[in-house]
C-alpha positions in Angstrom: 12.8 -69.0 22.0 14.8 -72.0 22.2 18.3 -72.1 24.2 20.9 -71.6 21.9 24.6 -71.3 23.1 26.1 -67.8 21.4 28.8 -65.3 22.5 26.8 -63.0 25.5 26.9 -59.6 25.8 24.1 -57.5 27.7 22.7 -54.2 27.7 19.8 -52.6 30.0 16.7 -51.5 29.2 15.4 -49.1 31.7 11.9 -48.1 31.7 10.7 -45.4 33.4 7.5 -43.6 33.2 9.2 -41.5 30.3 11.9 -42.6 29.2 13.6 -45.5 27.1 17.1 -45.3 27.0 19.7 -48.0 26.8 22.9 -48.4 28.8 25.8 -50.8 28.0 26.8 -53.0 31.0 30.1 -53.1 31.4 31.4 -53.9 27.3 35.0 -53.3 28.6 35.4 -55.3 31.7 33.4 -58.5 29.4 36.2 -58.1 26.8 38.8 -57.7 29.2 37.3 -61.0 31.0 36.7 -62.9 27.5 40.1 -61.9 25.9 38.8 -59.5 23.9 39.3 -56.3 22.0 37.3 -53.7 23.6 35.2 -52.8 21.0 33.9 -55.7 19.8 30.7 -55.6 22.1 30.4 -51.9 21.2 30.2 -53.6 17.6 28.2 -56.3 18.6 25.7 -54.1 20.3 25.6 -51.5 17.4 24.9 -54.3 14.7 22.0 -56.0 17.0 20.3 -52.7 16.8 21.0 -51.2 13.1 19.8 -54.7 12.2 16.6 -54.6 14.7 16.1 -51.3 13.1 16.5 -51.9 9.9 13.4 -54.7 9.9 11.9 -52.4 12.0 11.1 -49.3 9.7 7.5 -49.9 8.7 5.8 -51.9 11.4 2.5 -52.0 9.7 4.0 -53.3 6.5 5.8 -56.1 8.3 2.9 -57.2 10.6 1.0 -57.6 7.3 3.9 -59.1 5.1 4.0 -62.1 7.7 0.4 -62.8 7.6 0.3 -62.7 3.9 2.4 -65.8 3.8 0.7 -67.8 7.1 -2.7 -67.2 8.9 -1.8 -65.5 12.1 -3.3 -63.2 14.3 -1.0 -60.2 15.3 -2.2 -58.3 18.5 -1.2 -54.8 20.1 -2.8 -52.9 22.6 -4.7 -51.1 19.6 -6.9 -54.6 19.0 -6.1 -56.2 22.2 -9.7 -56.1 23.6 -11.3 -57.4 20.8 -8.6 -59.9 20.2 -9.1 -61.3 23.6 -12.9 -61.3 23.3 -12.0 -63.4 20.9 -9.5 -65.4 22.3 -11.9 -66.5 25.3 -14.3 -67.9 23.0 -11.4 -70.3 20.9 -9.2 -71.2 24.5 -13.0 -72.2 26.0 -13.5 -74.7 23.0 -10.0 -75.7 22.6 -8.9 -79.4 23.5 -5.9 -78.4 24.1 -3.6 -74.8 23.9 0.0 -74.4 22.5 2.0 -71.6 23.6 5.8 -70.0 22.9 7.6 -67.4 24.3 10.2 -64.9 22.4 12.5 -63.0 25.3 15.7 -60.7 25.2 17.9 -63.5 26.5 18.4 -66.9 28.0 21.5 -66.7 30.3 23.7 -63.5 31.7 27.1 -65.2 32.0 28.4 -68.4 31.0 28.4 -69.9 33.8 24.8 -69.4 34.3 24.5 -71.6 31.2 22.5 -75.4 32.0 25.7 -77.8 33.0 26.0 -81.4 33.2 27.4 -81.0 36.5 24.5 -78.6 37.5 22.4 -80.5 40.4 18.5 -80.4 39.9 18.1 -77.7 42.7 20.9 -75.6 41.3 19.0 -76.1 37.4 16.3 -74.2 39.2 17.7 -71.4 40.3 19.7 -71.0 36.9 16.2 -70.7 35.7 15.1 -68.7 37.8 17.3 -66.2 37.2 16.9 -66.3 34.0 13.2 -65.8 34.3 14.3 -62.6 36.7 16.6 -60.7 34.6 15.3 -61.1 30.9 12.0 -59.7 29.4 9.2 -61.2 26.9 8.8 -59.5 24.1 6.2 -62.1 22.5 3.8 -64.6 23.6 2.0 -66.9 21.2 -1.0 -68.4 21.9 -3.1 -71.2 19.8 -5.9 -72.8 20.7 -6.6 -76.1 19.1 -10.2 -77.7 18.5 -11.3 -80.6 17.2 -13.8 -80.4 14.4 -15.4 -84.0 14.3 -17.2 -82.9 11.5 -14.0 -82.7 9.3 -11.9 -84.6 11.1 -9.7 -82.3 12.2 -8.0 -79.5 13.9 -9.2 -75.8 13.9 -6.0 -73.4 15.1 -6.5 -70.6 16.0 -2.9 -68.7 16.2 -2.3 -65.6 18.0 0.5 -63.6 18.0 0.9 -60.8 21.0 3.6 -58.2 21.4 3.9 -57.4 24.8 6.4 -54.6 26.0 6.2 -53.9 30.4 5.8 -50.0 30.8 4.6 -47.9 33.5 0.8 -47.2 32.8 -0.7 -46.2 36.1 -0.3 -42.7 37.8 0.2 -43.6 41.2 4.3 -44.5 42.1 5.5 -47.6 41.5 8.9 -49.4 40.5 9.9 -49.1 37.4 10.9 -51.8 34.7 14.2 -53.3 34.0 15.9 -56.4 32.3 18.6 -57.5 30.5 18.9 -57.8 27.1 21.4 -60.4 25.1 22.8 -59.0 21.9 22.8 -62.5 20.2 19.8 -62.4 21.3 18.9 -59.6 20.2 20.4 -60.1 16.7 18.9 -63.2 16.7 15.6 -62.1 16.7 16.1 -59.1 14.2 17.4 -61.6 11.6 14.0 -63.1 12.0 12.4 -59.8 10.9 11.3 -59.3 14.7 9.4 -55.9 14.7 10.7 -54.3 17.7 9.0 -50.7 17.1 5.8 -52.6 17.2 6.8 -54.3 20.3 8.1 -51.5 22.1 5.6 -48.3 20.5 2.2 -51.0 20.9 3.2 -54.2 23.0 0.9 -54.8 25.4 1.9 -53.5 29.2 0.6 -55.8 32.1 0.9 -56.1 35.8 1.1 -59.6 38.0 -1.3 -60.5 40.0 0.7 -59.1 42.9 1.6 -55.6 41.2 -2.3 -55.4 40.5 -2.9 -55.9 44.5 -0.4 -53.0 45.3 -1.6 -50.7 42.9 -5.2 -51.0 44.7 -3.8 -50.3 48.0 -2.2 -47.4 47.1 -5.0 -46.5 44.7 -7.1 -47.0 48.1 -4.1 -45.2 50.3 -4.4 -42.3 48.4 -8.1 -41.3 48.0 -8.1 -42.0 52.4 -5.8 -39.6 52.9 -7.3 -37.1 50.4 -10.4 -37.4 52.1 -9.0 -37.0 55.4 -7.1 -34.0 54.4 -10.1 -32.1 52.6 -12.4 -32.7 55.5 -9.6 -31.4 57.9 -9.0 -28.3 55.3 -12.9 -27.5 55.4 -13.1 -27.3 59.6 -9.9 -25.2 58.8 -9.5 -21.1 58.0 -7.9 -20.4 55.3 -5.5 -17.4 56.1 -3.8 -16.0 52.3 -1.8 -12.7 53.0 -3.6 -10.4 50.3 -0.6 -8.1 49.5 -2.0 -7.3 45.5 -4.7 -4.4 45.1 -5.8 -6.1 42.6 -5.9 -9.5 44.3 -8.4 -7.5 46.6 -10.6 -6.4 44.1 -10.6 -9.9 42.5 -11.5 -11.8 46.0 -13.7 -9.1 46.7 -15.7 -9.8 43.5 -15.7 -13.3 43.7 -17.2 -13.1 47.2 -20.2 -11.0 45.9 -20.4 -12.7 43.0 -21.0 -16.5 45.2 -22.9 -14.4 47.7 -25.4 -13.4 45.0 -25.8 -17.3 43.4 -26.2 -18.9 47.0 -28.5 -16.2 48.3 -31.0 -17.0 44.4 -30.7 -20.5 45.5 -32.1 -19.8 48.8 -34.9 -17.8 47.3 -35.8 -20.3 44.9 -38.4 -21.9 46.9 -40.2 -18.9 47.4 -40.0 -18.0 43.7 -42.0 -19.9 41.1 -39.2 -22.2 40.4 -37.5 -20.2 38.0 -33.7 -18.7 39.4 -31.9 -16.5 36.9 -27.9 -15.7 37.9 -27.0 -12.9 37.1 -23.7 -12.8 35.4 -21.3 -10.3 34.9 -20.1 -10.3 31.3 -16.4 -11.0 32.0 -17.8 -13.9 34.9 -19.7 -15.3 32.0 -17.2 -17.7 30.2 -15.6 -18.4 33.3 -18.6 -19.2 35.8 -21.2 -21.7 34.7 -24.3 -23.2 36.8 -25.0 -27.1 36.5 -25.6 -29.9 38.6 -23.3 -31.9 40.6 -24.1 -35.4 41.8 -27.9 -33.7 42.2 -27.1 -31.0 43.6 -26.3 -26.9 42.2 -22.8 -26.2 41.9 -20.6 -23.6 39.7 -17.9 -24.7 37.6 -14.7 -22.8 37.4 -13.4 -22.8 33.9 -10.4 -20.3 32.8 -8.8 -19.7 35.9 -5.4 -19.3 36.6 -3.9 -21.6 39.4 -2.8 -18.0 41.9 -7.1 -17.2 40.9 -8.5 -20.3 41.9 -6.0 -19.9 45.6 -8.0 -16.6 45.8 -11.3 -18.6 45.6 -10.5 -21.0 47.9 -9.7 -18.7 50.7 -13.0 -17.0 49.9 -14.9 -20.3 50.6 -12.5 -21.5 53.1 -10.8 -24.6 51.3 -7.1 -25.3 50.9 -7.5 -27.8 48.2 -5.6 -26.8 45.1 -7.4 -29.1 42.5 -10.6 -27.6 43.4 -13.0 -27.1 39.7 -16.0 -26.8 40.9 -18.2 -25.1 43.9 -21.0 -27.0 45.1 -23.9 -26.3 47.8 -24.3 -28.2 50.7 -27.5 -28.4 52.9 -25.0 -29.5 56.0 -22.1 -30.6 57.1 -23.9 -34.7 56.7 -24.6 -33.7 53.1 -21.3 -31.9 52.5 -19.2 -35.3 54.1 -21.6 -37.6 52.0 -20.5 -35.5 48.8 -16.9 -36.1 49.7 -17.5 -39.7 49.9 -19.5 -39.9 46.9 -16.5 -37.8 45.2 -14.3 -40.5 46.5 -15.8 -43.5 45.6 -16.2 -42.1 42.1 -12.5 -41.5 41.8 -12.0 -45.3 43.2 -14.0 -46.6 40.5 -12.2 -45.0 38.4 -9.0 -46.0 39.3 -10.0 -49.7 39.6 -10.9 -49.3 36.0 -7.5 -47.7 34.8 -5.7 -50.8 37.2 -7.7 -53.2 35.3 -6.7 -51.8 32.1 -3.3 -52.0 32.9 -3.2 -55.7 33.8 -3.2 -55.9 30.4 -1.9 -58.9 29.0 -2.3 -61.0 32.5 -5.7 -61.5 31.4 -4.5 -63.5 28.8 -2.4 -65.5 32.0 -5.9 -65.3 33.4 -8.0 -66.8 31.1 -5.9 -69.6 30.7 -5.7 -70.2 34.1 -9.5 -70.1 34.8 -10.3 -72.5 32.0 -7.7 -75.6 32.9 -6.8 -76.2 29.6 -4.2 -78.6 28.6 -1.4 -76.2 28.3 1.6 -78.0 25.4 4.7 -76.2 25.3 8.6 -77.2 24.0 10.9 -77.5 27.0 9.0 -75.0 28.4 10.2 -75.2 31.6 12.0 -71.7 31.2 8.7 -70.5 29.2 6.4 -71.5 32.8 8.9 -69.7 34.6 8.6 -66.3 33.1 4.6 -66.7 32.7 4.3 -67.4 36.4 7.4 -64.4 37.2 5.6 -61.8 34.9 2.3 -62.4 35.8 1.5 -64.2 38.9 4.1 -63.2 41.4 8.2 -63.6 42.2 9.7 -66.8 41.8 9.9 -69.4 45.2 13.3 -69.7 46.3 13.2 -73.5 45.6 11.6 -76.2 42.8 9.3 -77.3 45.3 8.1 -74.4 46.2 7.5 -73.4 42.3 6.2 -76.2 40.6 3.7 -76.5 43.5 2.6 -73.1 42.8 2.6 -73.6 39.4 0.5 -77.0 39.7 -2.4 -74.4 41.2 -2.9 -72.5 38.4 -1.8 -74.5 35.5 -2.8 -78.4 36.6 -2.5 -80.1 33.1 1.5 -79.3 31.3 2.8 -81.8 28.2 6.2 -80.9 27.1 6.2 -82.3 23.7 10.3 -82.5 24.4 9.3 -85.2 26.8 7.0 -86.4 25.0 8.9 -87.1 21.8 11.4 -89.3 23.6 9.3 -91.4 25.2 8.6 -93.3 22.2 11.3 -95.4 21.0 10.4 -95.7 17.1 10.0 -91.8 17.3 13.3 -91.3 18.6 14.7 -93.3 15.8 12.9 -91.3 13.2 14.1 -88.4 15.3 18.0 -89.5 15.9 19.8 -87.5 13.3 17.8 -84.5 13.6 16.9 -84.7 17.5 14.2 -83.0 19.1 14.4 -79.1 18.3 11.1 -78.2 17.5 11.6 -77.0 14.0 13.0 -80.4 13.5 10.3 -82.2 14.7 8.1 -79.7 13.2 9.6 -80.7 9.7 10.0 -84.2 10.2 6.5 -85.3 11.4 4.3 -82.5 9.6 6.1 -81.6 6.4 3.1 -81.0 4.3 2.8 -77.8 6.5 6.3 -77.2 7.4 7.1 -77.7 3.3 3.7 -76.1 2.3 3.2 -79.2 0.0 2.5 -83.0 0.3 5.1 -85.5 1.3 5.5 -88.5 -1.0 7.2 -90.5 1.5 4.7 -92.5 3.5 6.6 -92.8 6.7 5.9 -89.2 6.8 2.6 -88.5 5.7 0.1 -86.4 7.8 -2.1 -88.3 10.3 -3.8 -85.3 11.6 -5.3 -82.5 9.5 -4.9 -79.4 10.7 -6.8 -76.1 9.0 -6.3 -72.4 10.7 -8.9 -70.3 11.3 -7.9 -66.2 11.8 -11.3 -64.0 12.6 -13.5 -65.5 10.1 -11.3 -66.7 7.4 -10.2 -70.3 7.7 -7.4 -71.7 5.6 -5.7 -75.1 4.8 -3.4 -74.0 2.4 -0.7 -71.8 3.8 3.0 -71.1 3.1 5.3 -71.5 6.0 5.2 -69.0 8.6 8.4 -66.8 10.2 10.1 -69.4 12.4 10.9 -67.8 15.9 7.8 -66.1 16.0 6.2 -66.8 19.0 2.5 -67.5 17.4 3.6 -69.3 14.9 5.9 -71.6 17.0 3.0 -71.8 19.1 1.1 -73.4 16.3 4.4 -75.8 15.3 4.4 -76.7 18.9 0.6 -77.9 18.6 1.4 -79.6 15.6 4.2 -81.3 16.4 1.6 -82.4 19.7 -0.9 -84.0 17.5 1.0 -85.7 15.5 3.3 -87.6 18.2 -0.4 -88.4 19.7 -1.8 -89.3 16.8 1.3 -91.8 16.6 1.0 -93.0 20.0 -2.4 -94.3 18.8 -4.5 -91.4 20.3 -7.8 -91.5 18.0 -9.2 -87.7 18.5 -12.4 -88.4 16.7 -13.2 -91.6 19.5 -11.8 -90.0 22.7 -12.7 -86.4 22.2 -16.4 -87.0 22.4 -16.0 -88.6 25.9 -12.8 -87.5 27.7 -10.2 -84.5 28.0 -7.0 -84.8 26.8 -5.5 -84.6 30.3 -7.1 -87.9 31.4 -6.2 -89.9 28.5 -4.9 -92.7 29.7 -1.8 -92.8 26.8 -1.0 -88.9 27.8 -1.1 -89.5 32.2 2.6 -90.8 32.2 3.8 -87.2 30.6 1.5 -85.2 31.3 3.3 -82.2 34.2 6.8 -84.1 33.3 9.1 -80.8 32.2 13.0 -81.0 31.4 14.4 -78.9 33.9 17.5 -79.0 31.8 17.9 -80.5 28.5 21.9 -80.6 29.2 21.9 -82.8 32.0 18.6 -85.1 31.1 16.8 -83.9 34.2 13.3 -83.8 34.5 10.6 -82.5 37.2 7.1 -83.8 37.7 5.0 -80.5 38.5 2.8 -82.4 41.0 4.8 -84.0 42.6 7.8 -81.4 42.7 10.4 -84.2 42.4 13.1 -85.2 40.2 12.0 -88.0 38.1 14.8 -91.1 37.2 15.3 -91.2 33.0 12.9 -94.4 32.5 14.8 -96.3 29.1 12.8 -94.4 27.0 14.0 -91.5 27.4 17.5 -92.8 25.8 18.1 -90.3 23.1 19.5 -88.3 25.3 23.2 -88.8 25.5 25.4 -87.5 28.6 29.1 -86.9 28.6 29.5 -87.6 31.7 28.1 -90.7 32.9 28.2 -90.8 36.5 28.3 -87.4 39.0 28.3 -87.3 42.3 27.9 -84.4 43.7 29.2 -85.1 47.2 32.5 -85.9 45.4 33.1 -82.2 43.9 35.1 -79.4 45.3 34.9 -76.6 43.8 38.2 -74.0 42.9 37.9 -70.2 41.5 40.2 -67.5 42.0 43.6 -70.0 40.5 46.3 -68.7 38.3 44.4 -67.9 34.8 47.7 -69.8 33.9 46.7 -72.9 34.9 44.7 -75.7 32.5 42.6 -78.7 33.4 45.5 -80.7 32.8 47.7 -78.7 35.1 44.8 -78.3 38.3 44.8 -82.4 37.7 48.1 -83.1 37.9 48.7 -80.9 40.3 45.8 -82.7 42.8 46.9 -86.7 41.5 50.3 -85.8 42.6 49.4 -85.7 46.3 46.1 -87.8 46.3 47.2 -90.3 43.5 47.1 -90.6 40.3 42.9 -92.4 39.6 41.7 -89.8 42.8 40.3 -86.7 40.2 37.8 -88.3 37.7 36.8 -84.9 36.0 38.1 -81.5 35.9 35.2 -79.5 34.4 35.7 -76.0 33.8 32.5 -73.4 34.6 34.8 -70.5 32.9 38.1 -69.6 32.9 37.9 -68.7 36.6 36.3 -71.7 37.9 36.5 -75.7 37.8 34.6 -78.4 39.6 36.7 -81.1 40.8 35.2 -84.5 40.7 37.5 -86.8 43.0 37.0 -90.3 43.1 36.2 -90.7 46.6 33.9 -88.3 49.2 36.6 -88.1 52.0 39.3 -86.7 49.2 37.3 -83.3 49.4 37.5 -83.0 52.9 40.9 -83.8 52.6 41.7 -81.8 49.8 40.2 -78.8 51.4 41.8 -79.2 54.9 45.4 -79.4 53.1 44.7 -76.2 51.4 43.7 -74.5 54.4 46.7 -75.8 56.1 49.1 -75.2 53.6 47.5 -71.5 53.3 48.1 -71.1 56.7 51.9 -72.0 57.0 55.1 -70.6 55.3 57.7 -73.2 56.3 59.5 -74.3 53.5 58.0 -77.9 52.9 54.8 -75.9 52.3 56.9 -74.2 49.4 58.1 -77.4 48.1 54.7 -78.8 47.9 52.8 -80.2 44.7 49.5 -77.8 45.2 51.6 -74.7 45.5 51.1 -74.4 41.8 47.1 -73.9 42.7 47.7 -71.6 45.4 49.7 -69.4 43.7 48.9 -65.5 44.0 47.1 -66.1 47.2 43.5 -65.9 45.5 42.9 -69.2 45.2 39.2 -70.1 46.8 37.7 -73.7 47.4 34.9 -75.1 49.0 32.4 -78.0 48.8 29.4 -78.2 46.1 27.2 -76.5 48.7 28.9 -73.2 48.7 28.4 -73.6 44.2 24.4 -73.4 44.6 25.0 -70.1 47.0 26.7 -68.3 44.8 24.1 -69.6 42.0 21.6 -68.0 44.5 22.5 -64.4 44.0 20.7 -62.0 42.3 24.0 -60.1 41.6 25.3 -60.5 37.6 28.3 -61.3 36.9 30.2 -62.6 34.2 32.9 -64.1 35.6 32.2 -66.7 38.3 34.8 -65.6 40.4 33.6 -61.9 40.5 30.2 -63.3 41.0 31.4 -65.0 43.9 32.7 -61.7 45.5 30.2 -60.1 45.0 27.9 -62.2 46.7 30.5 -61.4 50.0 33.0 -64.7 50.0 36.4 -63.4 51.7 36.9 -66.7 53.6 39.7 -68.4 50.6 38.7 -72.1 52.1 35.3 -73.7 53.5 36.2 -76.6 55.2 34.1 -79.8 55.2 34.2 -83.1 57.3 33.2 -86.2 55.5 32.1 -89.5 57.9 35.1 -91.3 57.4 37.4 -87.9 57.7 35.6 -87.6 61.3 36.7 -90.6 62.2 40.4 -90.1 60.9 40.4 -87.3 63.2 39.4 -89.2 65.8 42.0 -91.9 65.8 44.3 -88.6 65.6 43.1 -87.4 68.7 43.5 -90.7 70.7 47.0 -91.4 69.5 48.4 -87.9 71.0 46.4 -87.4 73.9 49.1 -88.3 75.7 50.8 -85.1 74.7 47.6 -83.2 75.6 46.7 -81.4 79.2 44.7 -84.0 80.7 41.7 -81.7 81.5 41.5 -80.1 77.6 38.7 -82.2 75.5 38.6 -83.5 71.9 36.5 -80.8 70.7 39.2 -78.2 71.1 40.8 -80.1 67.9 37.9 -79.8 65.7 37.8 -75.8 66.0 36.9 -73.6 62.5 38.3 -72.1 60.3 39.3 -69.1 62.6 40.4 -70.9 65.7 42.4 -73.6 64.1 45.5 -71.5 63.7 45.9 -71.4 67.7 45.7 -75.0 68.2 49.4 -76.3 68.5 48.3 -79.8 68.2 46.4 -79.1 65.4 49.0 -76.8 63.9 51.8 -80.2 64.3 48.9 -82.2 62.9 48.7 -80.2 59.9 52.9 -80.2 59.6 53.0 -83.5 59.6 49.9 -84.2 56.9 52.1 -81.4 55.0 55.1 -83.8 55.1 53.1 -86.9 54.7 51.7 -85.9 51.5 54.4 -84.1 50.4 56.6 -87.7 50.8 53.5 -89.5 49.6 53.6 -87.8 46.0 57.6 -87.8 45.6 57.0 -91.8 46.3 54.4 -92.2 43.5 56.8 -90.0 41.0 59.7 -91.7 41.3 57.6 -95.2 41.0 56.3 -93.8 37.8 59.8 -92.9 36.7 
């Protein structure tokens, strides 16, 4: 799923090994943050689910409705292991594999939306975040081959719900995400089948959940072992208090005396050992052979009876069915570790089960498939957050990860604008991909030929579900994930087919991946379409928009980020127009380029120069800090108003990014993450040197044995500087004067 930009409001899904409930995050303190009646998210909430419901009722019947209409291949953990028998023999043939994603949000505030003014590092951990707190519910996957024979493609959609649930007995954490009503909504107008997701998605574990569960799996069965070899050097003291207990351990003592002392006397009998049962013994007590040698099993016992046999035969464990002969104490330990490594086995097995859909993850890993997605950098995020391991703090770190298990990447976003006659066909309806998808294969999208020739079909493209293959098709369900998948692929062999890729010629001799047309794009992602940035996954760097990439249009045409102070916490009073005004007046009139609002709490200030942050945020500080009256009188009183005010330097903007913490208001989030401090000051190079002119011209009025580095103190120590503390009055005054000048000039 696509970003979209939509009013936000979240719930939680918390999934324990039981239970499914769902709790509304904070519906009041959102309205009372967005200016809004209370109950509106209560609404908004209640109409995402009747309507999810509602197309929900009969999951069969919708699973088969949608592949009456298009070819695709719906799997839940009832056909999931013949589906992905399958799905290794089509992804080991496949030239190339489209996937999609469908999740239960993109972004948990506003603020954590993509910006223009969001720097590439800080566009990562939006994503990231992202890829943290939200949930796929769908994954589509379609392999594409090339069938020389007919000159075309053979897809091979599949659709799979997937739904993370707690599948394995030992302890582990449980599950929980966010969910975005839009979202949400979204997906239910769609005729998204959420009780087929949530009753038969698929469960899975990552690669490192699957290595945790063994080593408690292992953990476990040591410490049994240990503990019923300690139990068996043990006696077993039970206070007997019940007559009847008596009488019952008294009877089962015979009654095991009498079978081991016929086992002992079957080697000087001619082989054939009768046990004598006791009519009421008989439906309870049963000879048979365990691992090869004689045992009884125990069958209708209560749990106080089977105590009572254990004391008899001197064992404390309480899951004890069965009661086996030993030769020795070396046979009786070698039982114990047979019993052991059975149970291990049998563990490994229910482990590997429950990596469920990772295997999926897995096969496409193994196989190094060309992997084409639709600014999919969000969609490589999740994959490698779900199912490989968490997210690295940093891009680097990520995409160098990612390169390891997924070398070969096209984003058909990137790879639509690198072509400049594309982007003209392309201009009015840009690059969404059910645009594209319309615009360069209509006789599918349309389910009919196109008479315009611009348009017509260069690549044929059959689909091919089980062993029913199909060229004629009505349009699938947009915004389901196979079926996207498939559009994605599409769209892919169509823009190659128009960069004058011939599949019949190079498909015989090369890969995809190495075509020499394809190397420029191939591992190039948008790490966010907003700002025009874009990653190469093997190099990890940030890669310059070449002109090609031109039909992306910014509003802002130059940021620099070392220019931009950032402000939360001001009077909700205040406008753009008003924080501007308020910072021209004492830094002139062309010193703020942009005032950019992240929400109603926040704005970036884009000055024209570096030094006027460091400036700005050393007035503030100072003006904070004093209560004379010229500090009253002063233009950026206005900001500071209420004493909340906060401002610091871009750096401090990608902490507070950093947080796992969910806010919706940026400057809650920024509390929470533990800012009290209201400034962070900064020194720019040619503020350093300001200072230092400052500090020879009234050293005279110093104590000759003090030193300069006393006037560069923090934060906490500046306040008991005098010199400092006249320095700051007479900045205070300066400015102050400095911005009367300019108004009465402009009068």
């Amino acid at each position: 799923m696509k970003k979209r930009r939509r009013r936000r409001y979240h719930f939680i899904f918390y999934l324990g090994s039981k239970t499914l409930c769902i709790n509304p995050r904070g519906p009041k303190a959102q309205a009372n943050a967005q200016k809004m009646n209370t109950h509106r998210p209560a609404r908004a909430l209640s109409r995402a689910i009747s309507r999810a419901l509602s197309h929900s009722s009969s999951s069969s019947s919708s699973v088969q409705q949608q592949s009456s209409t298009f070819p695709l291949k719906n799997v839940t953990k009832s056909n999931f292991e013949p589906a992905l028998a399958d799905l290794r023999r089509h992804v080991a043939a496949a030239d190339f594999v489209a996937i999609d994603l469908e999740m239960t949000g993109i972004t948990s505030a506003p603020w954590r939306d993509s910006l223009e003014f969001d720097r590439a590092d800080v566009c990562y951990l939006k994503v990231k975040d992202s890829a943290e707190k939200f949930a796929v519910l769908q994954f589509g996957v379609c392999p594409f081959r090339w069938d020389s024979s007919k000159r075309s493609f053979i897809a091979h959609p599949h659709n799979f719900y997937i739904f993370p649930r707690q599948e394995l007995p030992v302890a582990g954490p449980t599950y929980e995400f966010l969910c975005q009503t839009t979202s949400i909504d979204f997906l239910a107008k769609y005729q998204f089948d959420f009780n087929v997701c949530i009753h038969e998605g698929i469960s899975y574990l990552s690669r490192g959940q699957e290595s945790e569960a063994l080593r408690r799996l292992s953990l476990t069965f040591d410490d049994e072992l240990l503990t019923r070899c300690s139990n068996l050097k043990e006696p077993v003291h039970m206070p007997v208090v019940k007559i009847a207990d008596t009488l019952f351990a008294e009877r089962m003592k015979n009654t095991f005396t009498e079978w081991r002392d016929g086992l002992l006397n079957l080697r000087s009998s001619n082989g054939g050992f009768q046990f004598q049962q006791n009519s009421n013994d008989s439906q309870q007590l049963q000879t048979i052979f365990f691992k090869m040698r004689p045992a009884l099993s125990l069958k209708g016992f209560t749990s106080h009876q089977l105590r009572l046999i254990q004391m008899v035969n001197g064992e404390k464990s309480c899951q004890q069915q069965l009661v086996v002969r030993t030769d020795s104490e070396d046979d009786r330990d070698l039982l114990l570790k047979e019993v052991k490594d059975e149970h291990r086995r049998e563990a490994e097995v229910k482990v590997q089960a429950a990596v469920g859909f990772r295997h999926v993850i897995d096969l496409l890993s193994s196989e190094q498939k060309l992997i084409v997605g639709h600014n999919c950098f969000l969609d490589i995020a999740h994959i490698y957050n779900k199912f490989l391991g968490p997210l690295p703090s940093t891009a680097e770190e990520f995409v160098s990860a990612v390169n390891k298990y997924f070398p070969h990447i096209i984003d058909t976003k990137v790879l639509l604008n690198t072509d400049n006659v594309l982007q003209q066909r392309m201009k009015k309806s840009r690059t969404s991909l059910s645009s594209a998808f319309a615009l360069l294969c209509p006789q599918i999208a349309l389910g009919k030929k196109s008479t315009d020739s611009e348009v017509q079909l260069c690549v044929k493209v059959e689909v091919q579900v089980d062993d029913l293959r199909s060229s004629n098709w009505n349009s699938g369900a947009k915004h389901e994930a196979g079926y996207d998948a498939f559009m994605t692929g599409c769209v892919f062999a169509q823009t190659c087919s128009h960069l004058g890729i011939d599949f019949q010629a190079c498909l015989s001799s090369e890969k995809l991946p190495h075509n020499e047309k394809l190397q420029k794009q191939i591992n190039l992602l948008y790490l966010s379409w907003s700002n025009g940035d874009i990653i190469d996954l093997t190099t990890g760097k940030k890669k310059a928009m070449s002109s090609g990439y031109n039909n992306h249009k910014k509003r802002y045409a130059q940021i620099m980020f070392e220019n931009i102070a950032l402000i939360w916490g001001f009077p909700s009073k205040l406008k753009a127009r008003d924080i501007r005004e308020c910072i021209t007046k004492v830094f002139g009139p062309t010193s703020v380029t942009t005032v950019y609002h992240l929400d109603e709490t926040a704005v970036f200030i884009q000055f024209s120069k570096e030094k006027f942050v460091s400036e700005f945020l050393a007035l503030k500080e100072t003006l904070e800090r004093s209560d004379g009256p010229v500090s009253v009188l002063h233009p950026l009183t206005g900001l500071l108003e209420g004493g909340s005010t906060r401002a610091a330097n871009y750096e401090t903007y990608k902490e507070i990014c950093s947080s796992a913490s969910a806010k919706v208001l940026f400057a809650d989030q920024a509390e929470a993450v533990g800012i009290k401090w209201k400034t962070k000051l900064v020194e720019s190079k040619e503020a350093s040197e300001t200072l230092k002119r400052e500090i020879f011209d009234e050293k005279s009025d110093m104590n000759p044995a003090s030193k300069p580095e006393k006037l560069r103190s923090n934060t906490d120590n500046a306040q008991d500087d005098p010199l400092r503390g006249r320095l700051s009055h007479y900045k205070i005054i300066d400015t102050l004067i400095t911005s009367e000048g300019d108004r009465i000039r402009t009068n």
